[in-house]
C-alpha positions as CSV (number, residue, x, y, z in Angstrom):
1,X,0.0,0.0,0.0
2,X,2.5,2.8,1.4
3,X,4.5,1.8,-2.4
4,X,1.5,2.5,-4.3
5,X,1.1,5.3,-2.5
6,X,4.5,7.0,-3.2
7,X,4.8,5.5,-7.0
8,X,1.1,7.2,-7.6
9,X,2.8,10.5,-5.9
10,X,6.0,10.6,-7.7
11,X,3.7,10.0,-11.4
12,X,2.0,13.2,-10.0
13,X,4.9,15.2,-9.5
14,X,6.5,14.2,-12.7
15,X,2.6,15.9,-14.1
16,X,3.7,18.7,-12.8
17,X,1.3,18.7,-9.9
18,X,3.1,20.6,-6.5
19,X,2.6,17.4,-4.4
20,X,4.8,16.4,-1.0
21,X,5.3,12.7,-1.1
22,X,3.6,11.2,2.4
23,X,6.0,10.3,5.0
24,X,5.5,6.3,5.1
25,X,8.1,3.4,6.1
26,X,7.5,0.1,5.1
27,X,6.0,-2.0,8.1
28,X,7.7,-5.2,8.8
29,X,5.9,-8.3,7.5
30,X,4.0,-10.4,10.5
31,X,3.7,-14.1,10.0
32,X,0.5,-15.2,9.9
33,X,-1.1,-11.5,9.7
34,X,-2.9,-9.9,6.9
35,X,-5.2,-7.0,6.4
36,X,-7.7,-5.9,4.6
37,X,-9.1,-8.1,1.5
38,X,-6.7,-10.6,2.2
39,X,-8.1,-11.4,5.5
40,X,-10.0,-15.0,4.3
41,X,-10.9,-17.9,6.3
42,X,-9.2,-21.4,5.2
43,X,-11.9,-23.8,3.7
44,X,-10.8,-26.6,6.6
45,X,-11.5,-23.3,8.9
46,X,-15.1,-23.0,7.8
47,X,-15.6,-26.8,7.3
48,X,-14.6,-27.4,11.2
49,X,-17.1,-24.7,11.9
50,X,-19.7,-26.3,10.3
51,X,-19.1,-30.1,11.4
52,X,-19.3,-28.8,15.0
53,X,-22.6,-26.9,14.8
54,X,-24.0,-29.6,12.6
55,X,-22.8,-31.9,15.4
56,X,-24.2,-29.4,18.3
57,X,-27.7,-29.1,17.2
58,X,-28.0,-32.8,16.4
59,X,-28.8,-33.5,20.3
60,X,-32.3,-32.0,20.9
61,X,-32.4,-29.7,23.9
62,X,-34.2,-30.8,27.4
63,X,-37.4,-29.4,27.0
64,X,-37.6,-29.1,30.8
65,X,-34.7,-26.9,30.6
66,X,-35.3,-23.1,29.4
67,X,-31.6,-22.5,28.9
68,X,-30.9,-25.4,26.6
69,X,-33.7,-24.2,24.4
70,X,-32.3,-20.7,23.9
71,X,-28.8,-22.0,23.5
72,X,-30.0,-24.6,21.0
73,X,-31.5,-22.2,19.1
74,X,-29.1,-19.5,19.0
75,X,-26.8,-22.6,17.7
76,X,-29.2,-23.7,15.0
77,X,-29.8,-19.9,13.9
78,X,-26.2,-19.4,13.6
79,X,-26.1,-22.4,11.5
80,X,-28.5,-21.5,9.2
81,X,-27.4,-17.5,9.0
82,X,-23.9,-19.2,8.4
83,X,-25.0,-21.4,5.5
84,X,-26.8,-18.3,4.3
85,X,-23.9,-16.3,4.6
86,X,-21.5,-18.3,2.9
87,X,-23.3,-19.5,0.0
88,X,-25.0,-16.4,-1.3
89,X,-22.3,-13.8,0.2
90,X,-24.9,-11.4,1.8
91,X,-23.5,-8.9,4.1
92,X,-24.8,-8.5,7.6
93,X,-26.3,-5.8,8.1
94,X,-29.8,-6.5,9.7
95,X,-32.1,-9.3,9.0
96,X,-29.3,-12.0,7.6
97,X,-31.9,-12.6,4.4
98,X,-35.0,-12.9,2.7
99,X,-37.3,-15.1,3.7
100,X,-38.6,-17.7,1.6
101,X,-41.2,-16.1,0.4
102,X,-38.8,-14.2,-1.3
103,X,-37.0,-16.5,-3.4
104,X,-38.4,-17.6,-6.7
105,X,-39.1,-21.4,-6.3
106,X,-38.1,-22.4,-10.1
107,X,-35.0,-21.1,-10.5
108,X,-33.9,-20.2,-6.9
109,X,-33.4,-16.7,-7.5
110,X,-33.6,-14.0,-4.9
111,X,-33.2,-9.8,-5.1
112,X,-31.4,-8.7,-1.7
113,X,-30.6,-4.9,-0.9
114,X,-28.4,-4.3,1.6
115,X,-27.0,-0.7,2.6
116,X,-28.8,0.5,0.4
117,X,-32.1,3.3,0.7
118,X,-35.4,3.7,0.3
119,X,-35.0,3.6,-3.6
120,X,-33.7,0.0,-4.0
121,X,-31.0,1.5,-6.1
122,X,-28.2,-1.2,-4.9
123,X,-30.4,-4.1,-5.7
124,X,-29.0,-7.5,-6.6
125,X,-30.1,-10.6,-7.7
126,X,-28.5,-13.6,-6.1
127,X,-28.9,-17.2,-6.4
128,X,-29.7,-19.5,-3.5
129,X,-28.7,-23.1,-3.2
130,X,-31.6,-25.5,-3.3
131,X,-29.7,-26.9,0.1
132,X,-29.9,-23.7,1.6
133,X,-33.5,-23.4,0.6
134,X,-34.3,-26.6,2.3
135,X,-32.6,-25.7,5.6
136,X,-34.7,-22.5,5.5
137,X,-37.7,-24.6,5.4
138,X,-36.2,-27.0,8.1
139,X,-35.8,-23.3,10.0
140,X,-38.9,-22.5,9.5
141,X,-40.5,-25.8,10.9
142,X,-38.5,-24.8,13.9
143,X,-39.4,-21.4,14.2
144,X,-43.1,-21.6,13.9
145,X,-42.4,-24.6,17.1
146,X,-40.6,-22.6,18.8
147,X,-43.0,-19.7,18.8
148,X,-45.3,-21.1,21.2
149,X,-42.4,-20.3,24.3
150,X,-42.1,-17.3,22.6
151,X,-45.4,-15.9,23.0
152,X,-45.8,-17.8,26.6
153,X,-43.0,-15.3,27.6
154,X,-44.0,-12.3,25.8
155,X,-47.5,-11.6,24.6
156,X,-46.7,-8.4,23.9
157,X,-45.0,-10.0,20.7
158,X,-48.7,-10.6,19.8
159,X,-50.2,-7.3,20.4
160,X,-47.7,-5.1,18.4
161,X,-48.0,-7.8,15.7
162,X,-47.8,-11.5,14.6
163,X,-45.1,-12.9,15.2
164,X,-44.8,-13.9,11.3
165,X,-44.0,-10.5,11.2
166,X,-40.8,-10.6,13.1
167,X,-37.4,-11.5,11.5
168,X,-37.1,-14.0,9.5
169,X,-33.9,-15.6,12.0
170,X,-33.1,-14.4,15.0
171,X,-31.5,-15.0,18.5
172,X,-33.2,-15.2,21.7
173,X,-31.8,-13.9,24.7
174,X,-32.0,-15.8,28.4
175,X,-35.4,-14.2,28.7
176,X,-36.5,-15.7,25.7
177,X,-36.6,-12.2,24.0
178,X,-36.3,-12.1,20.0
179,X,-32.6,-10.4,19.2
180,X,-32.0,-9.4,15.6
181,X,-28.6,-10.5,13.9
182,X,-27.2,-7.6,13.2
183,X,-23.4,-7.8,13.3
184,X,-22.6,-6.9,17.4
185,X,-25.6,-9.6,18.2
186,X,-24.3,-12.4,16.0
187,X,-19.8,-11.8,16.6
188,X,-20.2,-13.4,19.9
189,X,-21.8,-16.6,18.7
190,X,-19.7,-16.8,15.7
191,X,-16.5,-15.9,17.9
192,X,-16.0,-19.5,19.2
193,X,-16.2,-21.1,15.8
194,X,-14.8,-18.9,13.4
195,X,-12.9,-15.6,15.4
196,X,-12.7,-13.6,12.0
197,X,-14.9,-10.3,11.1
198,X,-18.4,-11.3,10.1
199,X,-18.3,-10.5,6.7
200,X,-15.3,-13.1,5.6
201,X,-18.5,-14.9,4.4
202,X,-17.9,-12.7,1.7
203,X,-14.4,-12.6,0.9
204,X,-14.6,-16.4,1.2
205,X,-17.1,-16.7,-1.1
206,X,-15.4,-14.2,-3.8
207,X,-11.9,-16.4,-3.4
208,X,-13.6,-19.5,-4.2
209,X,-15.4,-18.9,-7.4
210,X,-12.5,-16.6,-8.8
211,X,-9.9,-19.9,-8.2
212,X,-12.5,-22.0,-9.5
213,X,-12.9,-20.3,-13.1
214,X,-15.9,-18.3,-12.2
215,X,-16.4,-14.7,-14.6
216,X,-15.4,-11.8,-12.8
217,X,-18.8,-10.0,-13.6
218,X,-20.9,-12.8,-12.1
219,X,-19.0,-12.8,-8.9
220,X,-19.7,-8.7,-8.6
């Protein structure tokens, strides 16, 4: 970066253009550091992460037990908002993604707009996995179940509006409250698996199809 810097100064200069070159010094290479774009999760890295939620949310919770309800429901939201994440490369912003209503059952299709305003102006289409749109389904089954302890806890849920209405995933937290997963909600779940920024998903994603032949134009 600081090279770029001073070789883009120095054609400048040579222009003509009265321009001090920055004061930078080369910083000294750390092993097994990296910054910006480069920062990417190994594929064994987000294969172990998967195996152990897979194997976490295998063994049902005690239903007698309020705690291992909420914690095995965080675990299976975070599976499913991972397997989102890193198959479509949607940033986290709010809501992880569409429902699945949302996505066109034919062709498995979606349009997502993230960061973007009331216009719709940064609106993408992105394609969905039809094993991602199963394990939304499978979500689905689980969050219309789980709904009941919901409600039990907080009727108020119910009174503001249905709780169809509410995100699509979420996280609860020990009172059984509904927690969006936005990006400070959902880094200390995703901490003990994969302790990288939340949106490697993305760079992960990009990586893959670029070494695997994919046009540049379909990744953007």
């Amino acid at each position: 970066y600081t090279k770029a810097v001073s070789t883009i100064t120095g054609h400048m200069r040579a222009e003509g253009y009265d321009i001090v070159s920055p004061n930078v010094s080369p910083m000294p290479s750390v092993p097994g550091a990296a910054i910006g774009s480069r920062l990417c999760p190994h594929t064994d890295a987000v294969q172990m992460m998967i195996h152990q939620l897979r194997r976490n949310i295998k063994s049902r919770p005690d239903v007698a037990s309020l705690a291992e309800i909420v914690k095995y429901h965080n675990e299976y939201t975070l599976y499913t908002s991972q397997m989102l994440g890193f198959a479509t490369g949607y940033r986290a912003v709010k809501d992880p993604f569409v429902w699945d209503t949302d996505i066109d059952p034919a062709t498995g299709l979606a349009v997502i707009s993230d960061k973007d305003g009331p216009d719709f102006y940064k609106s993408r289409i992105v394609w969905v996995p039809e094993s991602v749109r199963t394990q939304l389904n499978y979500y689905k089954e689980h969050r219309d179940h789980i709904g009941g302890a919901i409600v039990l806890r907080h009727p108020e849920l119910v009174r503001q509006a249905p709780l169809k209405t509410q995100p699509g995933l979420f996280f609860l937290q020990d009172e059984v409250a509904i927690e969006r997963i936005r990006p400070k909600a959902s880094a200390p779940h995703v901490a003990p698996y994969l302790p990288l920024p939340l949106n490697v998903n993305r760079r992960f994603l990009r990586t893959e199809l670029k070494e695997r032949g994919c046009p540049p134009e379909v990744i953007n």
